[in-house]
C-alpha positions, 0 to 999 in steps of 0.5 A: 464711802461705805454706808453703815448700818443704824446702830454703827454695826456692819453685817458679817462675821470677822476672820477671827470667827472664821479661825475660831470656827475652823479650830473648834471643828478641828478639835471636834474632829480630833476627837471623833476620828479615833473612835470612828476607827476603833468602832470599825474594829469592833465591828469587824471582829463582832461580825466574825464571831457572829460568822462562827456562831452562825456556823456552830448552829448549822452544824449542829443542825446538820447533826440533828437532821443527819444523825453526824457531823458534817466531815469538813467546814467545807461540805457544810457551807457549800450546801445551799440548804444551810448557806444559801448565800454560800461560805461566810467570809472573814470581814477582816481579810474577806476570806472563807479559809481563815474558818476551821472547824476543829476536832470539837466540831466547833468553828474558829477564825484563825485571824487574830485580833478576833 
């Protein structure tokens, strides 16, 4: 015969507990995960745009230390003094040719949703 505890109480929690516990965290995670997805996409498009604005800023680097503007994207972002670490990448597709640089000298991303 199982022994109880003074006051008639056992030690432990229920299966009921249990379940209420597993729904709340269910609940909590119903929540969360959407806007963990949709911070994911923020980020990536925040990124690019700070990728494009990195870019326009060498450019016109390049202008004041040339006297011209580059004659492609290319030529810029393979020149180590300006990206040492090489071509910026598109976070959405991971590739430098979604970059453009228009006849305003001035770069876009060609992906959309950014």
């Amino acid at each position: 015969m199982e022994k109880k505890p003074k006051g008639g109480k056992r030690k432990g929690i229920t299966l009921i507990e249990l379940l209420l516990v597993v729904v709340i965290l269910g609940a909590l995670a119903a929540l969360a995960i959407p806007r963990i997805t949709t911070s994911a996409t923020t980020a990536k498009a925040n990124a690019c745009k700070t990728n494009q604005a990195i870019m326009n800023s060498q450019i016109e680097m390049w202008y004041a230390e040339k006297g011209s503007y580059p004659t492609n994207l290319t030529d810029l972002t393979n020149d180590a003094n300006y990206f040492p670490d090489g071509q910026p990448v598109c976070p959405k597709t991971g590739l430098s040719t979604n970059y453009t640089m228009g006849s305003n000298k001035r770069v876009t991303c060609n992906q959309s949703g950014h």
